[in-house]
C-alpha angles and dihedrals in degrees: 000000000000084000097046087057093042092055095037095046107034100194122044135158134180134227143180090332097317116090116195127199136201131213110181120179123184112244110214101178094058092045130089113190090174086060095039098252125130121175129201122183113199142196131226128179111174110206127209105209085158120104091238121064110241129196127228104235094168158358138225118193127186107191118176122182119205100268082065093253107157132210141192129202119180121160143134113296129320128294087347091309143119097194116198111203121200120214116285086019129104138197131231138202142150122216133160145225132206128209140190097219132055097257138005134145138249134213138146135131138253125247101230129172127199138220092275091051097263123153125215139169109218114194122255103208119241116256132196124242114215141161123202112279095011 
């Protein structure tokens, strides 16, 4: 099983108990490189391998494109959600990310929060951004 994940989500890491991984595929029918637009979906499944559930509250993303352009994305949850994960579960979702060069690379952490009250950031691996023939 641990290859079948490592060949299917090519990034993870692990913190404080929750690993994340990341898919990203390169989407070639919704990009435009004449007109400067690349555009990446990716794939995230955060895994609770802790004892306790614990509940996504945030996210922090740190996108840079290849011209060494950097932005930052915070907000509330993740695709409109909040998800709580029970032990053993875990919790999927697919967003995406344009750029305005031909490759660049993604990271960030989740603002999570456990069964006590506690708050934690787990580490969302950083993952590269690449078109075909970048």
């Amino acid at each position: 099983m641990a290859d079948l994940m490592s060949s299917l989500f090519g990034y993870h890491a692990q913190t404080a108990g929750v690993t994340v991984r990341v898919a990203v595929a390169y989407l070639a029918d919704q990009s435009s490189p004449e007109a400067g637009r690349w555009f990446w979906s990716y794939h995230i499944r955060i895994e609770n391998r802790r004892d306790d559930a614990v509940q996504l509250l945030a996210r922090h993303w740190v996108i840079r494109d290849a011209g060494g352009n950097v932005h930052e994305v915070r907000g509330e949850g993740v695709v409109g959600e909040t998800p709580r994960i029970e032990p053993g579960d875990s919790f999927d979702y697919v967003s995406g990310c344009p750029l305005e060069t031909a490759s660049g690379a993604m990271a960030g952490e989740f603002h999570m929060i456990d069964e006590q009250g506690t708050t934690f950031d787990i580490e969302i691996p950083a993952f590269d951004l690449a078109a075909p023939d970048s």
